[in-house]
VOGU-897892 format. One record per atom (N, C-alpha, C): residue number from 1; residue in one letter; atom name; x, y, z. Coordinates in Angstrom, 1 decimal. Layout:
   n res atom   east  north     up
 NUM   a   CA      X      Y      Z
...
! end
This chain:
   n res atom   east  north     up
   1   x    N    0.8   -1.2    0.0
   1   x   CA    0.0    0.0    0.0
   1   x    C    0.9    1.3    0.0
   2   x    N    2.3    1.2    0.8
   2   x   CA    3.1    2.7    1.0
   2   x    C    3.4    2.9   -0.5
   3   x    N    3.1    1.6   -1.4
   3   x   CA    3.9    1.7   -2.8
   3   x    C    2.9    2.4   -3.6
   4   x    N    2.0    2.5   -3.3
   4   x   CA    1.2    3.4   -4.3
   4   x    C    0.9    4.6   -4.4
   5   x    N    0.6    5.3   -5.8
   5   x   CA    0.8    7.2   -5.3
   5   x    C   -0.3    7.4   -4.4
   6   x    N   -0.3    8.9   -4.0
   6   x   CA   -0.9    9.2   -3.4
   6   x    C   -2.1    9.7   -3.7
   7   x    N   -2.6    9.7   -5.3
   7   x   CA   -3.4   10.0   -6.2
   7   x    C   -4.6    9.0   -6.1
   8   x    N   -3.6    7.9   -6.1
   8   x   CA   -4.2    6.4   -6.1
   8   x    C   -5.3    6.2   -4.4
   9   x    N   -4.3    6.7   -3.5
   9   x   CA   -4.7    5.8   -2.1
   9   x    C   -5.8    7.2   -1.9
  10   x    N   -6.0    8.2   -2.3
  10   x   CA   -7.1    9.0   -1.9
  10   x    C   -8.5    9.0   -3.0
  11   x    N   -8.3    8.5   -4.2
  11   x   CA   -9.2    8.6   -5.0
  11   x    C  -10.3    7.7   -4.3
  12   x    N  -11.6    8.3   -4.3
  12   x   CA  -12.8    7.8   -3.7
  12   x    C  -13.1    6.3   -4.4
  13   x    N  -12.8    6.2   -6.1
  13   x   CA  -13.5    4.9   -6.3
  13   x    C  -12.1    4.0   -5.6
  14   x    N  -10.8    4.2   -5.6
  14   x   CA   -9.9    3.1   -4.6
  14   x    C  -10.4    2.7   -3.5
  15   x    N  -11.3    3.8   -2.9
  15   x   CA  -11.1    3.9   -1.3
  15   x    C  -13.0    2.6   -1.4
  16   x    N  -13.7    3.2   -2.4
  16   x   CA  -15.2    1.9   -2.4
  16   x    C  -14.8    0.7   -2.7
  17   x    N  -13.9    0.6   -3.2
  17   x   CA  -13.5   -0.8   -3.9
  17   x    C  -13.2   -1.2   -2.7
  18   x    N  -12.1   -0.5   -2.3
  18   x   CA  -11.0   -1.4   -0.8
  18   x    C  -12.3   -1.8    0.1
  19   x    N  -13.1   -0.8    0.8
  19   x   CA  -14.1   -1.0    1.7
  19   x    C  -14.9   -2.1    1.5
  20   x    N  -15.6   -2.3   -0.1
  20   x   CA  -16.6   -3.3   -0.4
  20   x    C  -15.7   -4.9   -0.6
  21   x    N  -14.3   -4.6   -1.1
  21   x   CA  -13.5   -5.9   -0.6
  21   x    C  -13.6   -6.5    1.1
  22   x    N  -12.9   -5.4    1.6
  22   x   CA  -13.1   -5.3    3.4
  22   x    C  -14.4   -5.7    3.9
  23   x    N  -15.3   -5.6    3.6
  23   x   CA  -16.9   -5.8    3.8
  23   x    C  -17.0   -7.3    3.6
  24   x    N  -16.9   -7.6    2.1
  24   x   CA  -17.1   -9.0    2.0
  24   x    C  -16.2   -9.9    2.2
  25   x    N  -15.3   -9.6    2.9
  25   x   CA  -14.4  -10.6    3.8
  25   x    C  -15.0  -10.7    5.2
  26   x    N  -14.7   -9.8    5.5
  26   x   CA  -15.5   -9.5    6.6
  26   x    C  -17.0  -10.4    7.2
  27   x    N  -18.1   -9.5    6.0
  27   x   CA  -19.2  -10.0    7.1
  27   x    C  -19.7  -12.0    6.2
  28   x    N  -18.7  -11.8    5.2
  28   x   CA  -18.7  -13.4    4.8
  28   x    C  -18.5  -14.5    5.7
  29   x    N  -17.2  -14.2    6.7
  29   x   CA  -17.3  -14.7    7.7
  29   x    C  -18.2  -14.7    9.2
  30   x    N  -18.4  -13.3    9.4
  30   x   CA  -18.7  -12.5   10.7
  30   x    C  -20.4  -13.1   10.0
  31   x    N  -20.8  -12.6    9.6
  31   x   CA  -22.0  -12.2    8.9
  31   x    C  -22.8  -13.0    9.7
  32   x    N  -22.9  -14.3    9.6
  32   x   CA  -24.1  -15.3   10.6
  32   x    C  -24.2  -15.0   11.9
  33   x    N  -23.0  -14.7   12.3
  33   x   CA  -23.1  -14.6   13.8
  33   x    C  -23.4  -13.1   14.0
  34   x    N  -23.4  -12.1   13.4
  34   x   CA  -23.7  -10.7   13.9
  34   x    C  -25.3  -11.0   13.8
  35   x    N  -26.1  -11.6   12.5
  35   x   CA  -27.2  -11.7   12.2
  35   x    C  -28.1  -12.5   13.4
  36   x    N  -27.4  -13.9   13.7
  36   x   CA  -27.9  -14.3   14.8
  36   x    C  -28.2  -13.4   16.2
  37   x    N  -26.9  -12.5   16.2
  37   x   CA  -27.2  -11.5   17.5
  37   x    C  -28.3  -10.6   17.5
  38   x    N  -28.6  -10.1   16.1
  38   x   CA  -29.7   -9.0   15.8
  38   x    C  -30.5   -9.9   15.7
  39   x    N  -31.0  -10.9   15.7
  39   x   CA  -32.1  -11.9   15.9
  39   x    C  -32.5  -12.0   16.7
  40   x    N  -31.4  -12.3   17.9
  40   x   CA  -31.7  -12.2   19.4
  40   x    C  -32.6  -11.0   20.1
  41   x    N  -31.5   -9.6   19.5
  41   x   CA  -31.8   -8.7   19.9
  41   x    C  -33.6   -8.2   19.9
  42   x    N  -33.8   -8.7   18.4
  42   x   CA  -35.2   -8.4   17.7
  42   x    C  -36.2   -9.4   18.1
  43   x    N  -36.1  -10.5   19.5
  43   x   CA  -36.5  -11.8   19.3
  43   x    C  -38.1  -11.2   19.5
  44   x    N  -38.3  -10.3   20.1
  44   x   CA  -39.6  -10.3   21.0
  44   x    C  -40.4   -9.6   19.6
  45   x    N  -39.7   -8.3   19.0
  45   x   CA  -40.6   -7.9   17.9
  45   x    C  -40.6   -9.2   17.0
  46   x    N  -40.1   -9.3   16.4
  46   x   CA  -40.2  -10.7   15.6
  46   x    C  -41.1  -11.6   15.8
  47   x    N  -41.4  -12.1   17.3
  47   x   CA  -42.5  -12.7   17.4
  47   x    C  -44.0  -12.4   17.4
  48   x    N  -43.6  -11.1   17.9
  48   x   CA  -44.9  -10.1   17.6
  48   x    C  -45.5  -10.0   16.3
  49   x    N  -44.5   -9.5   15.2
  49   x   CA  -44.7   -9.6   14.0
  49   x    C  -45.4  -10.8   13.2
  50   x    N  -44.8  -12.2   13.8
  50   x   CA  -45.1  -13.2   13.4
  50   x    C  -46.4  -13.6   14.1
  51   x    N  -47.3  -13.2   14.8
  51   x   CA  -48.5  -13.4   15.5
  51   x    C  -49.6  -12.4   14.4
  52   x    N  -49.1  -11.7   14.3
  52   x   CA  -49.6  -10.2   13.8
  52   x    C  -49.8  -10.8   12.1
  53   x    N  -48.7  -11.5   11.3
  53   x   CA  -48.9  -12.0   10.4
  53   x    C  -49.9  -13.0   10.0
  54   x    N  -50.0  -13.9   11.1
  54   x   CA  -50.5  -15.0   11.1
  54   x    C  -52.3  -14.7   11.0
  55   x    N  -52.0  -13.3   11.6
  55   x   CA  -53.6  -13.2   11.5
  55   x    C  -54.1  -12.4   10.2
  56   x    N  -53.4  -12.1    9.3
  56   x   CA  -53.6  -11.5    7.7
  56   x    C  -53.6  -12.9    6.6
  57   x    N  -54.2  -13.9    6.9
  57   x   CA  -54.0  -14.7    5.8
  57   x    C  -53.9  -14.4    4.8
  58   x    N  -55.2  -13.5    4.4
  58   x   CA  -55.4  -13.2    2.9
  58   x    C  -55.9  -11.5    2.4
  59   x    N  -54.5  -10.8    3.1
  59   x   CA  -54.2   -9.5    3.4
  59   x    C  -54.3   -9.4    1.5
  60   x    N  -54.7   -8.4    1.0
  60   x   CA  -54.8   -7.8    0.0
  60   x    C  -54.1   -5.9    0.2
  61   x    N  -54.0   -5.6   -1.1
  61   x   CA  -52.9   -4.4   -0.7
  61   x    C  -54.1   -3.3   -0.3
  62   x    N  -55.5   -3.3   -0.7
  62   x   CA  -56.2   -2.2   -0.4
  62   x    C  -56.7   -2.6    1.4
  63   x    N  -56.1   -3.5    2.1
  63   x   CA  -55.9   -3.5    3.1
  63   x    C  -55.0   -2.7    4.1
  64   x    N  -53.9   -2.5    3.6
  64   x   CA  -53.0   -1.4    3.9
  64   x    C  -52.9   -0.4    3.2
  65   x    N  -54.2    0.5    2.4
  65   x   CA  -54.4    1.4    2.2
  65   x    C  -54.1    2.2    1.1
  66   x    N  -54.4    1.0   -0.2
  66   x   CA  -54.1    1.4   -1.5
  66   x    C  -54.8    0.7   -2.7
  67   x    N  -55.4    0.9   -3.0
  67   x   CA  -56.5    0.3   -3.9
  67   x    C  -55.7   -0.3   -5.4
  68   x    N  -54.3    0.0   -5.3
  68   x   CA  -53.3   -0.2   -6.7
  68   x    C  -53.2   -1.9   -6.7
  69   x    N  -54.3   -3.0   -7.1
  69   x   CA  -53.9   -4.2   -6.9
  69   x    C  -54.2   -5.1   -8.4
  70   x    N  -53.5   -6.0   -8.7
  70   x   CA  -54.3   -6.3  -10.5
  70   x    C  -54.8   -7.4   -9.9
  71   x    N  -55.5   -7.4   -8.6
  71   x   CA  -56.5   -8.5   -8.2
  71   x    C  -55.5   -9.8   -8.5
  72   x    N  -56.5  -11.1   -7.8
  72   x   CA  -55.5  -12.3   -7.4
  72   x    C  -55.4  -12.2   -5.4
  73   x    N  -55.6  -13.3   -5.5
  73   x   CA  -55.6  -13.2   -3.9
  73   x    C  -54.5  -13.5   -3.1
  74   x    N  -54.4  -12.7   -2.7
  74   x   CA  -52.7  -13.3   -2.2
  74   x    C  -52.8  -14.6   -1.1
  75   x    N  -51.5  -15.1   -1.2
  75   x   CA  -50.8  -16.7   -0.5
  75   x    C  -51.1  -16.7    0.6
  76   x    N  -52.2  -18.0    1.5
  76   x   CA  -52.7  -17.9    2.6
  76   x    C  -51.5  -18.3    3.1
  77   x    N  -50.9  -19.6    2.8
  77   x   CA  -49.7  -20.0    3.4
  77   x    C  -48.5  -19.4    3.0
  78   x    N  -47.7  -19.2    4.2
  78   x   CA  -46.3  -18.5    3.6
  78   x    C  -45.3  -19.5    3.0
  79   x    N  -45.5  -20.8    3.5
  79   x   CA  -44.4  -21.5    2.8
  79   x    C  -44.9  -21.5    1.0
  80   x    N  -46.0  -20.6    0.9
  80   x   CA  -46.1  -21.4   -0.5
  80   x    C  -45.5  -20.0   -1.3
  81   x    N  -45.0  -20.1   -2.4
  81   x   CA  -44.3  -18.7   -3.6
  81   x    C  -45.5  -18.2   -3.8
  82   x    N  -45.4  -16.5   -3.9
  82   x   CA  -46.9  -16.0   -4.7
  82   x    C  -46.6  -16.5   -5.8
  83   x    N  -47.8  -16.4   -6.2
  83   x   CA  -48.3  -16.9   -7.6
  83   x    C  -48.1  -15.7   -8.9
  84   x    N  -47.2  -16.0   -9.5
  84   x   CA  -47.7  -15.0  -11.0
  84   x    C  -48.8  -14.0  -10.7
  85   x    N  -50.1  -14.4  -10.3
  85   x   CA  -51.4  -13.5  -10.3
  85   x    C  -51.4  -12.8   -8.8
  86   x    N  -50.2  -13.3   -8.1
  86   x   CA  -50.7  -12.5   -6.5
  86   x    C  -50.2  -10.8   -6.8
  87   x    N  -50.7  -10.3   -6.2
  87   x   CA  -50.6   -8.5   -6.6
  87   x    C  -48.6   -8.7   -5.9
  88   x    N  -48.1   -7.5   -6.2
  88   x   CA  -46.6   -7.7   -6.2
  88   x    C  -45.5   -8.2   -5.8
  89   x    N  -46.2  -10.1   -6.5
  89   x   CA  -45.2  -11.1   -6.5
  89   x    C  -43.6  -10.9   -6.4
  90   x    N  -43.4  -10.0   -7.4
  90   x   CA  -42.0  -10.1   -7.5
  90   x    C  -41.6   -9.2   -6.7
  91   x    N  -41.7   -8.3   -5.9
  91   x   CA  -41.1   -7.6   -4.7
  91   x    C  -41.5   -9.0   -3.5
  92   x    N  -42.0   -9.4   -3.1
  92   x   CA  -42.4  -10.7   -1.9
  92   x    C  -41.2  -11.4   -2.7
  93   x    N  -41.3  -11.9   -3.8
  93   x   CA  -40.0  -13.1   -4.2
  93   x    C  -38.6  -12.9   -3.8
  94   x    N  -38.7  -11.1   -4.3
  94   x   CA  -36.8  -10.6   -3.8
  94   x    C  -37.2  -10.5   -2.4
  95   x    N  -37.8  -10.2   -1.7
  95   x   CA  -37.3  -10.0   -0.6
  95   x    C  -37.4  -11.4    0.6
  96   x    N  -37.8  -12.5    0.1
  96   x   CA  -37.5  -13.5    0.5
  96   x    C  -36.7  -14.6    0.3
  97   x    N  -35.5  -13.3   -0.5
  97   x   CA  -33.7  -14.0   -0.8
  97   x    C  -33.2  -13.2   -0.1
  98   x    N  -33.9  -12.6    1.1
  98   x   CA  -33.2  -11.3    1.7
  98   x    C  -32.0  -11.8    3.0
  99   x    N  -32.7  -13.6    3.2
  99   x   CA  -31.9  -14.4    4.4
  99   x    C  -30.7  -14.8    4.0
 100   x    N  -30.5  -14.6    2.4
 100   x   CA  -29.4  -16.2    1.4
 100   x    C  -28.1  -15.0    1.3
 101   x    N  -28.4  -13.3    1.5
 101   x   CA  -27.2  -12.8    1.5
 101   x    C  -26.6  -12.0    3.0
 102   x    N  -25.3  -12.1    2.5
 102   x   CA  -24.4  -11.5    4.0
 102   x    C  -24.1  -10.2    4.0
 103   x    N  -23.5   -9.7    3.1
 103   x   CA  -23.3   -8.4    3.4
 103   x    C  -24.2   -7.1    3.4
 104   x    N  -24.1   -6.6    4.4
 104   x   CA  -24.8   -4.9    4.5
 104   x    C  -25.0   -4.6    3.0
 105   x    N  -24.5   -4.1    2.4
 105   x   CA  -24.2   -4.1    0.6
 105   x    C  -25.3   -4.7    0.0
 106   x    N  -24.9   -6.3    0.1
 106   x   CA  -25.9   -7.0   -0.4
 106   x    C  -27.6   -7.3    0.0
 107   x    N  -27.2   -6.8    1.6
 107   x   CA  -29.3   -7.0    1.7
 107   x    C  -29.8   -5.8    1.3
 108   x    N  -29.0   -4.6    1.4
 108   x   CA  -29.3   -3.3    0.9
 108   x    C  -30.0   -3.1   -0.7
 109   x    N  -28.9   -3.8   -1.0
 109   x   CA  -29.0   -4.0   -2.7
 109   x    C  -30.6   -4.8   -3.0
 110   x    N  -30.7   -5.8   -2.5
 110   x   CA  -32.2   -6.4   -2.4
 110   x    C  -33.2   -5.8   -1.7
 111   x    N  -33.4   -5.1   -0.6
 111   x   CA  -34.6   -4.0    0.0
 111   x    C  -34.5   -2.8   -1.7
 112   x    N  -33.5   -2.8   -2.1
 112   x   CA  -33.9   -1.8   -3.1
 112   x    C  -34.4   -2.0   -4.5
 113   x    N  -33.8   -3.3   -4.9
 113   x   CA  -34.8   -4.0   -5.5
 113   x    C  -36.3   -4.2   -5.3
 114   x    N  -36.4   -4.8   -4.2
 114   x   CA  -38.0   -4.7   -3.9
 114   x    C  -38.5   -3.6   -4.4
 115   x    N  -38.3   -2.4   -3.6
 115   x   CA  -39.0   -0.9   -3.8
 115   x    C  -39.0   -0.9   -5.0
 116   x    N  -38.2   -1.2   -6.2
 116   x   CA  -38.0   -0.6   -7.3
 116   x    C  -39.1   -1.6   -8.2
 117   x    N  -38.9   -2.9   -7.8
 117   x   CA  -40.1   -3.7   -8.7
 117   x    C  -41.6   -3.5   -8.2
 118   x    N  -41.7   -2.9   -6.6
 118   x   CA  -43.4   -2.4   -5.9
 118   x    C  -43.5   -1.4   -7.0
 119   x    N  -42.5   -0.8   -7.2
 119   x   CA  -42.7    0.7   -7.8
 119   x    C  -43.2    0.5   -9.1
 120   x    N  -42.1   -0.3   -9.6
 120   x   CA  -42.8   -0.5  -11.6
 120   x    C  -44.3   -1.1  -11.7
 121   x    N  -44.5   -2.2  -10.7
 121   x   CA  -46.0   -2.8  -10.6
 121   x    C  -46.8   -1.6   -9.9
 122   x    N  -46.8   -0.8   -9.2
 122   x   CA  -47.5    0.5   -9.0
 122   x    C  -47.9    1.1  -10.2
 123   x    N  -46.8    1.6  -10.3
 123   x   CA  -46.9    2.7  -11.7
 123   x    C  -47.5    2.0  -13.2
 124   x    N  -47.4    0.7  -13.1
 124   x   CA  -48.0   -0.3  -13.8
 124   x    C  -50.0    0.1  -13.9
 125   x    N  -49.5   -0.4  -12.6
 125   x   CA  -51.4   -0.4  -12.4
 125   x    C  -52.0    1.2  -12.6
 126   x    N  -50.8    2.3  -12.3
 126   x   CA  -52.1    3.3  -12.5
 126   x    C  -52.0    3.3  -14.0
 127   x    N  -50.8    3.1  -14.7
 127   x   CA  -51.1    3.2  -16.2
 127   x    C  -52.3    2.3  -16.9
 128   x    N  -52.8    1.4  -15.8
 128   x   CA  -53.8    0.9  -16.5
 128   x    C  -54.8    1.4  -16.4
 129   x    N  -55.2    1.9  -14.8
 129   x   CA  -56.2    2.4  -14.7
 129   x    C  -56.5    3.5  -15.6
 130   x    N  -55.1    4.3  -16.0
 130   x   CA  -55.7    5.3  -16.9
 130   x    C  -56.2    5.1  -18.2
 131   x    N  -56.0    3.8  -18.9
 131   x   CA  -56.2    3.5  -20.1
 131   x    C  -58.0    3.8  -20.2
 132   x    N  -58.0    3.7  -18.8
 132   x   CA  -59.8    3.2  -18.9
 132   x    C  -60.7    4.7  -18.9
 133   x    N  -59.9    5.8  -18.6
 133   x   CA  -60.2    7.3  -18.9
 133   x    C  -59.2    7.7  -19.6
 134   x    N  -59.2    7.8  -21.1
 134   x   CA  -58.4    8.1  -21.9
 134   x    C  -58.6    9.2  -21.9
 135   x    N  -59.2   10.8  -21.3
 135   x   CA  -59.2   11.8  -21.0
 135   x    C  -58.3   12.3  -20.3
 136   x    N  -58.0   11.1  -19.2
 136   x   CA  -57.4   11.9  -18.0
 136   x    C  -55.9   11.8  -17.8
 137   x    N  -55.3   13.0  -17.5
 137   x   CA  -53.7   13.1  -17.5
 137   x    C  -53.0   11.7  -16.8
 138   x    N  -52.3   11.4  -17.6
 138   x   CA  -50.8   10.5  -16.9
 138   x    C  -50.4   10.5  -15.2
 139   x    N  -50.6    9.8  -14.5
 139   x   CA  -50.4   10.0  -13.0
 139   x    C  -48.8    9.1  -12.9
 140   x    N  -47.8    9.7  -12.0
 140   x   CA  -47.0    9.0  -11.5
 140   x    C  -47.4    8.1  -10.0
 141   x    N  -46.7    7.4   -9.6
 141   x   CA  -46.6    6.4   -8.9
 141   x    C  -46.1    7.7   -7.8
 142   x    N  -46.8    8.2   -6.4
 142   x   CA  -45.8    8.5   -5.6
 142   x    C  -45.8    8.5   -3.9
 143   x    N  -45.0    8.9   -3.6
 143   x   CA  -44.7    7.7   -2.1
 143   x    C  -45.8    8.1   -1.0
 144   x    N  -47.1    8.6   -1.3
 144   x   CA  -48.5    8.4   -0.6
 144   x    C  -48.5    7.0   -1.2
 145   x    N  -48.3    7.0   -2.5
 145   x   CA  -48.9    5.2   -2.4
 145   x    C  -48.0    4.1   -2.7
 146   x    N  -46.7    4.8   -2.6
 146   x   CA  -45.6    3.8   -2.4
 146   x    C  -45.4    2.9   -1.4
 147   x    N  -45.7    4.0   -0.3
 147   x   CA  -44.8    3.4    1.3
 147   x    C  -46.1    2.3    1.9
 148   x    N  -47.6    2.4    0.9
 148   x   CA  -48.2    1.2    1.9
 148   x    C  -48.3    0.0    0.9
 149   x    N  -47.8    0.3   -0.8
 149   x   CA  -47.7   -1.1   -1.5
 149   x    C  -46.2   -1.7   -0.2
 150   x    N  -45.3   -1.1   -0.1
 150   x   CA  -44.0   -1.8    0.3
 150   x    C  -44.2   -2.2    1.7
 151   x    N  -45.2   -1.8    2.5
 151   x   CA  -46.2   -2.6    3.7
 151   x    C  -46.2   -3.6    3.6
 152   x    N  -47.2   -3.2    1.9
 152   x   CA  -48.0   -4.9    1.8
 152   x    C  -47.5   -6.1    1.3
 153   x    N  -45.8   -5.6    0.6
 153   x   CA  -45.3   -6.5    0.1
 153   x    C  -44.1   -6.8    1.5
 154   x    N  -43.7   -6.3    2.3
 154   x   CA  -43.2   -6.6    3.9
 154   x    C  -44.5   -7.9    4.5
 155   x    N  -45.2   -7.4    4.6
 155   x   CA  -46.0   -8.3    5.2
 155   x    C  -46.5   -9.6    4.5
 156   x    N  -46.3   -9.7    3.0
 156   x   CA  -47.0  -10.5    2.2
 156   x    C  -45.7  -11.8    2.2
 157   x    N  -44.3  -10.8    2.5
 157   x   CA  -43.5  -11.9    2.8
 157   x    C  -43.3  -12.8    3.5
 158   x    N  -43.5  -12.4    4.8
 158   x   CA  -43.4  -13.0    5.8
 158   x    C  -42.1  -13.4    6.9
 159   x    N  -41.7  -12.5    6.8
 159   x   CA  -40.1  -12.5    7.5
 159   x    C  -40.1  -12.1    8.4
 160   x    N  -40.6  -12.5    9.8
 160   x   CA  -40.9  -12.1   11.2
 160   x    C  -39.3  -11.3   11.7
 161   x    N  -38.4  -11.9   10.8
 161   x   CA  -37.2  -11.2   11.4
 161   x    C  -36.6  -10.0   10.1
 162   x    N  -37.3   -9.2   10.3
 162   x   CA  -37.5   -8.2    9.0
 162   x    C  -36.8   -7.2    9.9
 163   x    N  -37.2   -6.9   10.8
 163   x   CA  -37.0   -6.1   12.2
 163   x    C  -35.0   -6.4   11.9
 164   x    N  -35.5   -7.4   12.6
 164   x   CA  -33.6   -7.7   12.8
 164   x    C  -32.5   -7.4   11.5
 165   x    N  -33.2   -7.5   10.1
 165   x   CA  -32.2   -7.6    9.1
 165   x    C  -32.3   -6.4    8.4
 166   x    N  -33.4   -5.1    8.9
 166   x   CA  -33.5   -3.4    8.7
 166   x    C  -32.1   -3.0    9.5
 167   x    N  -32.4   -3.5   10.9
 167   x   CA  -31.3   -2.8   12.1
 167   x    C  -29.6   -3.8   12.1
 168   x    N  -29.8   -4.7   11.2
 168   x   CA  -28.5   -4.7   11.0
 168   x    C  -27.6   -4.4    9.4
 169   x    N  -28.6   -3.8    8.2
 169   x   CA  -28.4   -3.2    7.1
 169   x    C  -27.8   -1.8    7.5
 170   x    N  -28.9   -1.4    8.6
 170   x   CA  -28.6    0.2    8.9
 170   x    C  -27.5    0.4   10.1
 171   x    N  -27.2   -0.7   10.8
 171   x   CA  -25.7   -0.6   11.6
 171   x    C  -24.7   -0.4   11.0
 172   x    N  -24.5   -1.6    9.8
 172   x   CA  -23.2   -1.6    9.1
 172   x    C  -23.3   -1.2    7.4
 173   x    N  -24.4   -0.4    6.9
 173   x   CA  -24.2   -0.5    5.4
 173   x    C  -22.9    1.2    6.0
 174   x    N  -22.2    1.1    5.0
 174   x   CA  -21.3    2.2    4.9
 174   x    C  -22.2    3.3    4.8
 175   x    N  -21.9    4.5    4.5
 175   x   CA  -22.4    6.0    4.5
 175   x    C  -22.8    6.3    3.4
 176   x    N  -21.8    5.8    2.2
 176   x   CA  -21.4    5.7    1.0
 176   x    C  -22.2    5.6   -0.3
! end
């Protein structure tokens, strides 16, 4: 490292590379065991959560306060995958590969996925709705009715330890 300019050791993309190297060395090994600790820490919300789920079998999104759904009834059982027709399958799918990764980086990277596929199936559905008043202006998708599809797709998951894997993204994701 003393061998390299000085141009080199301060330039910001050297310094994200070195860190996101450092990271996934790091929580590759560390990673289960910090996760199990925020587990611990989260045991009681977690189970809360998971009582609290158990009683939404067949939670639909205008349940949590958004009427943006292309119908389909969502998954009474959680062990089962939404279905193609459940309202925003593919945010519940990413975010129940949210257990299979270790680093801060990487669960980050997946919570943001989610949001970004709630988002396109949002903005989906109002473009359809508008089809049906071809009069009426173009609506964006915005976070009044963002933040309760990404509720419904939290809850539609089912990850009682959701709790635990927010507060250990937001301990260690870098600043960056």
């Amino acid at each position: 490292v003393e061998q390299l300019p000085a141009r080199v050791l301060s330039s910001p993309v050297w310094r994200e590379q070195t860190h996101a190297f450092a990271e996934e060395r790091l929580f590759r090994s560390l990673g289960p065991a910090l996760m199990l600790a925020y587990e611990r820490k989260h045991s009681a919300a977690s189970a809360a959560l998971a009582a609290r789920q158990s009683l939404l079998p067949r939670l639909q999104p205008a349940h949590v306060g958004t009427e943006l759904t292309r119908g389909g009834a969502a998954p009474a059982n959680a062990a089962l995958p939404p279905s193609a027709s459940s309202p925003y399958s593919d945010g519940v799918r990413l975010l129940r590969t949210l257990r299979l990764y270790r680093t801060p980086r990487e669960k980050a990277r997946v919570l943001l996925q989610m949001c970004e596929a709630v988002a396109r199936e949002g903005q989906r559905e109002l473009d359809m709705a508008a089809t049906s008043w071809p009069s009426a202006p173009r609506r964006l998708l915005g976070a009044e009715e963002l933040l309760p599809l990404v509720v419904y797709v939290l809850l539609q998951a089912r990850l009682p330890q959701i709790c635990a894997e927010i507060d250990y993204v937001g301990t260690f994701l870098p600043e960056s």
